[in-house]
C-alpha positions as CSV (number, residue, x, y, z in Angstrom):
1,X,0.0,0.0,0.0
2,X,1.7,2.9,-1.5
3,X,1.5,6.4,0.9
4,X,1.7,10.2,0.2
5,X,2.8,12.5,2.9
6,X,1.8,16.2,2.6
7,X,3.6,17.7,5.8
8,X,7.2,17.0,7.0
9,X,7.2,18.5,10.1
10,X,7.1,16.8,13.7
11,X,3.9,14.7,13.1
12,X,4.9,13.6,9.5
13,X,8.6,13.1,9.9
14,X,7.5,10.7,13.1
15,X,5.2,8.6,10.8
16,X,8.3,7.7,8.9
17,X,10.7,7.1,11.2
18,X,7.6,4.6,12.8
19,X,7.1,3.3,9.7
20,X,10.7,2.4,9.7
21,X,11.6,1.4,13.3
22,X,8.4,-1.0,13.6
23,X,8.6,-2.1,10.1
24,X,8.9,-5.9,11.7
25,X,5.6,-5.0,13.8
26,X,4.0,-3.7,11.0
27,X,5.0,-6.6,8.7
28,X,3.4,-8.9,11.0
29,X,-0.1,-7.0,11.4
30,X,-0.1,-6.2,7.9
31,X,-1.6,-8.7,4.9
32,X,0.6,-5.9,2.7
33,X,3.7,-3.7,3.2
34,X,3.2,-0.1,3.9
35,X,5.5,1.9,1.9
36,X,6.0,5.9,1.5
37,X,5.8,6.6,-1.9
38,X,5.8,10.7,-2.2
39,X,5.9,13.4,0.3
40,X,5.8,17.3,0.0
41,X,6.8,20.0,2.4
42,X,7.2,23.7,2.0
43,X,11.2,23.8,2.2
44,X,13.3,20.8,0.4
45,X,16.0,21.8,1.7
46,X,15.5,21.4,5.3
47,X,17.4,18.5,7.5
48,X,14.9,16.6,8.9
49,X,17.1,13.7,10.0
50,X,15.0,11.3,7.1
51,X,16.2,9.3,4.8
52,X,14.1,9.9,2.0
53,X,15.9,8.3,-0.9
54,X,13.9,6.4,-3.3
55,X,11.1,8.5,-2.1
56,X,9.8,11.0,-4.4
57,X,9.5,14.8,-3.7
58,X,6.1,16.8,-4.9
59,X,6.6,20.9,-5.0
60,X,2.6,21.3,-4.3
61,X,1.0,19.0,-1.9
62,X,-2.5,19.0,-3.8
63,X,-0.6,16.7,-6.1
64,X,-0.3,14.1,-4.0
65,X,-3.7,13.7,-5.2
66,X,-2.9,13.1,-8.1
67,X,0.4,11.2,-7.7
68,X,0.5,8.0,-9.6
69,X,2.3,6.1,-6.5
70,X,-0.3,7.2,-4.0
71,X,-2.5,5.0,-2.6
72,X,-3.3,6.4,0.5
73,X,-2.7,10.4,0.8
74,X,-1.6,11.5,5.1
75,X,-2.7,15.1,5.4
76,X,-0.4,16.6,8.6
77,X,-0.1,20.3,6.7
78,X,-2.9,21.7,9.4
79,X,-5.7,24.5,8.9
80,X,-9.4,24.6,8.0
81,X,-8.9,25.6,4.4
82,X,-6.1,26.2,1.5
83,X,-3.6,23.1,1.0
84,X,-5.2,21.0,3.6
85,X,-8.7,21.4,2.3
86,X,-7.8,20.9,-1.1
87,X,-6.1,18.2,-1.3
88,X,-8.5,15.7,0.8
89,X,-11.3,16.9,-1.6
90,X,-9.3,16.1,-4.7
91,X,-7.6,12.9,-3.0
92,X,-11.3,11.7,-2.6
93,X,-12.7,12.7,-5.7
94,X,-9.9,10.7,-7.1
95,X,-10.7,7.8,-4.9
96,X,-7.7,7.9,-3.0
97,X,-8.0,7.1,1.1
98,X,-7.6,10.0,3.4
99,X,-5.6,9.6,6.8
100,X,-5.5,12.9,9.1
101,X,-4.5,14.3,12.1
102,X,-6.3,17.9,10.8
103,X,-9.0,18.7,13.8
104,X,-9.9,22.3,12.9
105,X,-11.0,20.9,9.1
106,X,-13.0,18.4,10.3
107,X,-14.7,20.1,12.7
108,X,-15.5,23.1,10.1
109,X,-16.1,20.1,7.2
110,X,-16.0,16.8,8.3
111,X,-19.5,15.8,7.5
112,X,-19.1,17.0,3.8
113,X,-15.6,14.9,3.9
114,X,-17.3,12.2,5.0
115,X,-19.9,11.7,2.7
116,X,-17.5,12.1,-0.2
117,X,-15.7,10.0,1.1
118,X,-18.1,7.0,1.3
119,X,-19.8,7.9,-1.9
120,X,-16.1,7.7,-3.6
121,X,-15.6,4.2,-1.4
122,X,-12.5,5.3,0.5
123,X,-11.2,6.2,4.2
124,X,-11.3,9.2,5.6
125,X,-9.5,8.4,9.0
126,X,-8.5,10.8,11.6
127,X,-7.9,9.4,14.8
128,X,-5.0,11.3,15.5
129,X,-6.9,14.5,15.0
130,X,-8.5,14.0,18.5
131,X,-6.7,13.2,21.8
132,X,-3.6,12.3,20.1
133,X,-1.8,8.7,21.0
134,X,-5.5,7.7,22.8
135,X,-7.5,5.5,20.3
136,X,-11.2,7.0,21.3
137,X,-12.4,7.3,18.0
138,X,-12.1,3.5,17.9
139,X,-13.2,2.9,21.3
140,X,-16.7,4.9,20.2
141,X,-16.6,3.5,17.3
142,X,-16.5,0.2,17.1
143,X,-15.9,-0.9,20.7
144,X,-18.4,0.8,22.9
145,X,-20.7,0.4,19.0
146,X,-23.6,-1.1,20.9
147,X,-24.1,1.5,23.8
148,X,-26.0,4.6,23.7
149,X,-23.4,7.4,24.6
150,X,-25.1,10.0,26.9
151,X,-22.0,11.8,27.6
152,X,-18.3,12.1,26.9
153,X,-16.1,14.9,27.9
154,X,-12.1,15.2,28.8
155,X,-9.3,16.9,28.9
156,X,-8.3,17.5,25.4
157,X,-5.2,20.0,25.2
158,X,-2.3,19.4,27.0
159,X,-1.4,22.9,26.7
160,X,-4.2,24.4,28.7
161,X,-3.4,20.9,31.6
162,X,0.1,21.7,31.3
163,X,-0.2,25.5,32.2
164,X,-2.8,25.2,35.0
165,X,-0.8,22.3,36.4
166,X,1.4,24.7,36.6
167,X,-0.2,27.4,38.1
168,X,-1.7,24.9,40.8
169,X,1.7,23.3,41.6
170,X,3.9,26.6,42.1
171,X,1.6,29.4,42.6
172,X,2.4,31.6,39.2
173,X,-0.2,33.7,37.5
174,X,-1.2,33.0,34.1
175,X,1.1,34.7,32.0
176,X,3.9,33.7,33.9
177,X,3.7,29.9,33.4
178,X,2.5,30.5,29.6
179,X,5.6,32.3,28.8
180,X,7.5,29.0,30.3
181,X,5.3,27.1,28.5
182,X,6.0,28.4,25.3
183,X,10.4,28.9,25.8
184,X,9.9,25.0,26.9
185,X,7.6,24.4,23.6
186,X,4.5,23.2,25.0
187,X,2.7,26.2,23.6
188,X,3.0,28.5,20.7
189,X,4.4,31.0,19.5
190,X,0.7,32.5,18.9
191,X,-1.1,30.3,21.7
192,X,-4.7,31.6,20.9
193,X,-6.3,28.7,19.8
194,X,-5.0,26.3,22.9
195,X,-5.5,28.8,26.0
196,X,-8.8,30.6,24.4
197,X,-10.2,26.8,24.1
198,X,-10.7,26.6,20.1
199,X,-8.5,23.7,19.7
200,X,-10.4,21.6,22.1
201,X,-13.6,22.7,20.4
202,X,-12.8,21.5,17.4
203,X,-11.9,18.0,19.1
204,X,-15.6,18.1,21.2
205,X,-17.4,18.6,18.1
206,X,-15.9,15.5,16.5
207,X,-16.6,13.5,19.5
208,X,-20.0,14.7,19.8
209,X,-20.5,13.6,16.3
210,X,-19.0,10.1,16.7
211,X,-20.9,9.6,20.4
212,X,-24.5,10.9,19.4
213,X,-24.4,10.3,15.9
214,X,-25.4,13.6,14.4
215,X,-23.6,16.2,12.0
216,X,-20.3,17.9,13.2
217,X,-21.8,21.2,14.6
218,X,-18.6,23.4,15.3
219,X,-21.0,26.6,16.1
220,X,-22.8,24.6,18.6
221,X,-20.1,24.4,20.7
222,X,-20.1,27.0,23.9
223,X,-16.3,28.2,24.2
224,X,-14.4,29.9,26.5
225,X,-10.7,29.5,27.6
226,X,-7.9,29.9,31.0
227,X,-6.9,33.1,30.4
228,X,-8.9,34.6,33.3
229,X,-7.9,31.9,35.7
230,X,-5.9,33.4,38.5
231,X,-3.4,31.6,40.7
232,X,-6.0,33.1,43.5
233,X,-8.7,30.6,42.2
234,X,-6.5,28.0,41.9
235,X,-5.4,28.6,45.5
236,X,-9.6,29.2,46.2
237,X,-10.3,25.4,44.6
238,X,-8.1,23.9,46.7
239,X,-9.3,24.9,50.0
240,X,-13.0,24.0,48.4
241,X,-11.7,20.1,47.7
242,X,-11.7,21.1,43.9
243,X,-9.2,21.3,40.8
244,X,-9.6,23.3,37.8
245,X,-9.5,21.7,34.4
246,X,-10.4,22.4,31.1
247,X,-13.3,20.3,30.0
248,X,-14.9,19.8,26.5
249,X,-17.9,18.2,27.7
250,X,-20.6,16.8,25.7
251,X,-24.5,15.1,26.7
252,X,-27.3,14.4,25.4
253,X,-30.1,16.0,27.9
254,X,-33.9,16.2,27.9
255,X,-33.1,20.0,25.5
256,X,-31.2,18.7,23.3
257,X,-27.3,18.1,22.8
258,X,-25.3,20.2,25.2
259,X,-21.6,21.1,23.7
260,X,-19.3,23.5,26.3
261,X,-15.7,23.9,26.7
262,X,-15.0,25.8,29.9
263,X,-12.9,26.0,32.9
264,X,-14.2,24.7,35.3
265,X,-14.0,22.6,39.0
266,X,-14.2,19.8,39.3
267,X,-14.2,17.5,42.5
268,X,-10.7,16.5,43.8
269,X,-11.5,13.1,44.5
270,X,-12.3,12.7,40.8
271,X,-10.0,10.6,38.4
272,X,-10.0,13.6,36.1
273,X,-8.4,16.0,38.8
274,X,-5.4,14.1,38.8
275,X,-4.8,13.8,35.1
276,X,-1.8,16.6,35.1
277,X,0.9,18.0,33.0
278,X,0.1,17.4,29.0
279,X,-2.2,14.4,29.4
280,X,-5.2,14.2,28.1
281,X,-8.0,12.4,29.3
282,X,-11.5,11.2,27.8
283,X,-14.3,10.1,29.6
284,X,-17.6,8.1,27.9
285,X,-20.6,6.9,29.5
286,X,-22.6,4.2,27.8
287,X,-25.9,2.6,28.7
288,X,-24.7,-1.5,28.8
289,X,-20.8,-0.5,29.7
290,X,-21.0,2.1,31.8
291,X,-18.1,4.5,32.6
292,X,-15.0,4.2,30.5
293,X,-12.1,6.5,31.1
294,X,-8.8,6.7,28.4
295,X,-5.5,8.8,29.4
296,X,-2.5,9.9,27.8
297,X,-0.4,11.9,25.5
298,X,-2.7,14.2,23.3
299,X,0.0,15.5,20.9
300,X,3.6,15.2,19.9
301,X,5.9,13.5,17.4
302,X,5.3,9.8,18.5
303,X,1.5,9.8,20.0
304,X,0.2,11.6,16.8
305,X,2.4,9.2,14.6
306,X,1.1,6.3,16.1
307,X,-2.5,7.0,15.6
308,X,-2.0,7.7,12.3
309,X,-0.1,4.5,11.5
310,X,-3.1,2.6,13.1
311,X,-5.4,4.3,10.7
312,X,-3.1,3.3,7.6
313,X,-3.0,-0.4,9.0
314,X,-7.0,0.0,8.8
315,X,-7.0,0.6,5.3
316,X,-4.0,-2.1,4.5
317,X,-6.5,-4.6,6.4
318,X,-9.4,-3.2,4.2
319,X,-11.2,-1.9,7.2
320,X,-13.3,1.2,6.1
321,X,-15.7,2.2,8.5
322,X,-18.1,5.2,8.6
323,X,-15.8,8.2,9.8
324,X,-19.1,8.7,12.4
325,X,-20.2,5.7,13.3
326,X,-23.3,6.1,11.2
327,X,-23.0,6.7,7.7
328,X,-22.5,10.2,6.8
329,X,-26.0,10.3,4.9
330,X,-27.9,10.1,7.6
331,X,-25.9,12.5,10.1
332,X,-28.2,15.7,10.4
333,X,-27.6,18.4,13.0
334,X,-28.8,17.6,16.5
335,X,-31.0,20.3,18.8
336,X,-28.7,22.1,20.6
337,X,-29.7,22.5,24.4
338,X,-30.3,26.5,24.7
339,X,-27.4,28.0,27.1
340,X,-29.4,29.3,29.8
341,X,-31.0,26.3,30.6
342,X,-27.4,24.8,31.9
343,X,-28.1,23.4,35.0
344,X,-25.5,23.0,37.5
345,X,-23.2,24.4,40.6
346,X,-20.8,27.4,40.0
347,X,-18.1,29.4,42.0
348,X,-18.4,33.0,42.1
349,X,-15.2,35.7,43.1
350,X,-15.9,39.2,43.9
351,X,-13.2,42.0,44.7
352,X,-15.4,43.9,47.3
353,X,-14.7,47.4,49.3
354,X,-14.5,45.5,53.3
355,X,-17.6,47.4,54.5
356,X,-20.3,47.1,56.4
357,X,-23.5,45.6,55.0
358,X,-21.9,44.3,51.3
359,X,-22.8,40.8,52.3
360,X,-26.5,41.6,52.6
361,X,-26.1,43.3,49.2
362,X,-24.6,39.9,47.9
363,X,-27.0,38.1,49.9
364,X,-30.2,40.4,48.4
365,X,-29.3,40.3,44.4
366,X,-28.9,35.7,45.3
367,X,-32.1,35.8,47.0
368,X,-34.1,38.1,44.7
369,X,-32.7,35.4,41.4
370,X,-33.9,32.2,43.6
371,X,-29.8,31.4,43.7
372,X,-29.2,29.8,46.6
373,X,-25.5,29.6,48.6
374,X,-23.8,27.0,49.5
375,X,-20.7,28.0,50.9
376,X,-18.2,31.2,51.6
377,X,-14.9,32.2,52.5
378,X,-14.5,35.9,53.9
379,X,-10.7,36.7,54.3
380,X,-10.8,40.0,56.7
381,X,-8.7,43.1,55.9
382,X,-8.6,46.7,57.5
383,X,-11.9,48.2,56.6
384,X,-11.7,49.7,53.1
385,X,-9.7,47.8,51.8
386,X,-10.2,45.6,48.9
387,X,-11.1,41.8,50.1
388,X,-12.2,38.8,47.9
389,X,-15.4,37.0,48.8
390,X,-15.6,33.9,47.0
391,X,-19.1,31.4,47.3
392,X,-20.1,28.6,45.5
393,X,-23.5,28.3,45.0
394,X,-26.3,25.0,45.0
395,X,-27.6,23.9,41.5
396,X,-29.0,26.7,39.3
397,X,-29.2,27.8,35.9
398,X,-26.8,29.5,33.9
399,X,-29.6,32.0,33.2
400,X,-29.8,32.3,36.8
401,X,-26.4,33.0,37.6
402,X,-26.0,35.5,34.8
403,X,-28.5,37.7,36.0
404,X,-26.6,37.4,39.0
405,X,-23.5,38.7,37.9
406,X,-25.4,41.2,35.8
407,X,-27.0,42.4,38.9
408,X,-23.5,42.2,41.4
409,X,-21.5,44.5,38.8
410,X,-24.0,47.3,39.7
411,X,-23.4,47.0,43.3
412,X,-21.1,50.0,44.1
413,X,-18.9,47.8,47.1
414,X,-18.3,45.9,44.4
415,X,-15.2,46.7,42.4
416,X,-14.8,44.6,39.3
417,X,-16.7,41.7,37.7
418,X,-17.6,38.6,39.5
419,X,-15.1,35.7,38.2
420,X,-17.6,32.9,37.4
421,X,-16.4,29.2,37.3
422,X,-18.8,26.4,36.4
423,X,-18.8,23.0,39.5
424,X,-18.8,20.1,37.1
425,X,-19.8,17.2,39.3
426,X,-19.0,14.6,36.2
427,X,-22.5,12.6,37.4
């Protein structure tokens, strides 16, 4: 089975050098060889520590397509559109198998992928593209295939778990660990789309689609990121018995399909709280098997290689599945559950002037939005100063909790905006 690579950069230099340190592995799983045929890169010239002789070099990756050695064309270039996007099209449309590791495409396109893809007859295969070097698009797939998946959530950027490991572990602020993060390059140069909680977006819609089976629905998902985590917080969910994560989570609920990546707390006790540094974690829940939980690397040269390689010894085997679970023709776009019926616990800061009578004032604007408190920690200061006030609160709805916040900010003790966390209990 002849291969095309369009990307020679960590990912695709590490599914040659797999290719070629396993090849006895491979050779024994395999009913035929795997064998790079073609690869294409933007510089030539670079040392990438490959030996690519006998392999041949294509100046525009699209080719590939097109390439009369390619059997199977491995899309590591990246990005929603351009290269990326045009050459999986054309690779299907020319009946060629897809393997990719390309999250943000799929999430934007993948339903439209897939159904060319099964109307052409060939793979399009991605498990790399979520969670890395853990096989949960198989696990959903094909083994936990006879459940119905109510929920599945993780941890699913190990840039974000690295940075408020971090954070918890030394007591740094934000920026102060993401600058580390970055020299020690565990985050980007541009880290937007890890810390602002795009990247794992893109990932929950995929699951979503693969779990419920319904259409990728990108825009469904509700986003928000760790930049306004504070190593006070951190300090606050500890004291509470709580760690803070970042969660794609996704369930099926009596609203519709709920789809949120958020910081949030979650119990200490939990398995997830103690997933740290760049793991990832995902979490399903099925109605025959119950809870399943997968952990480990979510990125990097040798995780991402692997679950590519898998995917090429899919196709090798002829094993072409749905990309979905279901076929592609009949994935339509689930209800989405509307936002402000969110039910659930959440932790509330406040920056307040120490003064008499601001926690009535707290206590009025709770009461008067049926928001009942659960608990509070009061640190005292000389009077006037600025103090924090932090309470977490019993289950309400987000609605609830936003006029809340809505109605604290024009409380005049009150000097900035209340810092709002969701509780995930994970039940």
């Amino acid at each position: 089975m002849t291969v095309g690579i369009a990307g020679l950069g960590t990912v695709g230099a590490g599914v040659i050098e797999l290719l070629q340190t396993n090849a006895d592995i491979l050779a024994k799983h395999c009913p035929r060889p795997i064998v790079v045929t073609a690869v294409s890169a933007r510089d030539k010239g670079k040392d990438r520590g490959l030996n690519l002789a006998g392999i041949d070099w294509v100046d525009d990756a699209v080719d590939l397509a097109d390439h009369p050695k390619v059997d199977v064309v491995v899309e590591v270039i990246g990005g929603s559109e351009g290269k990326a996007k045009d050459l999986i099209e054309k690779a299907i449309a020319n009946k060629r198998h897809v393997v990719t590791a390309n999250k943000a495409l799929l999430a934007h396109h993948g339903t439209a992928l897939a159904l060319a893809a099964e109307r052409a007859g060939v793979a399009l295969a991605y498990e790399a593209a979520v969670a890395g070097g853990i096989p949960v698009i198989k696990a959903m797939r094909e083994g936990l295939a006879a459940n119905r998946i109510d929920r599945v959530y993780g941890i699913l950027n190990g840039t974000c778990n690295y940075i408020l490991t971090q954070m918890r572990e030394t007591g740094r602020e934000f920026a102060d660990v993401l600058g580390e993060a970055q020299k020690l390059g565990y985050a980007e140069a541009d880290p937007s789309f890890d810390v602002d909680g795009v990247d794992a977006a893109h990932k929950l819609s995929i699951l979503t689609s693969v779990a419920f089976g319904c259409a990728v629905d990108f825009a469904g998902v509700r986003i928000s990121g760790i930049r306004n985590v504070s190593a006070m917080d951190i300090a606050y969910a500890d004291e509470l018995g709580y760690r803070i994560k970042l969660l794609g989570i996704a369930r099926q609920t009596e609203n519709g399909i709920e789809q949120r990546v958020h910081a949030c707390m979650v119990p200490v006790a939990s398995t997830i709280a103690k997933v740290d540094g760049v793991y990832n974690a995902v979490v399903t829940n099925g109605n025959f098997v119950g809870e399943n939980m997968a952990i480990g690397r979510g990125a990097g040269r040798g995780p991402t290689a692997s679950a590519i390689v898998a995917d090429l010894m899919d196709i090798a085997r002829d094993r072409i599945l749905p990309a979905f679970s279901a076929p592609a023709e009949t994935l339509e776009l689930a209800r989405q559950a509307p936002v402000g019926l969110h039910a659930g616990s959440y932790y509330l800061r406040l920056m307040v002037v120490d003064k008499p009578g601001v926690i009535a004032d707290i206590a009025g604007v709770m009461r008067d939005e049926s928001v009942s408190m659960e608990a509070m920690i009061q640190r005292a200061r000389s009077p006037g100063e600025a103090v924090p006030i932090v309470l977490t609160t019993h289950e309400t709805t987000e609605a609830a909790i936003g006029r809340v916040v809505a109605r604290l900010a024009q409380v005049n003790s009150i000097l900035e905006p209340a810092h709002v966390l969701p509780i995930e209990t994970l039940s």
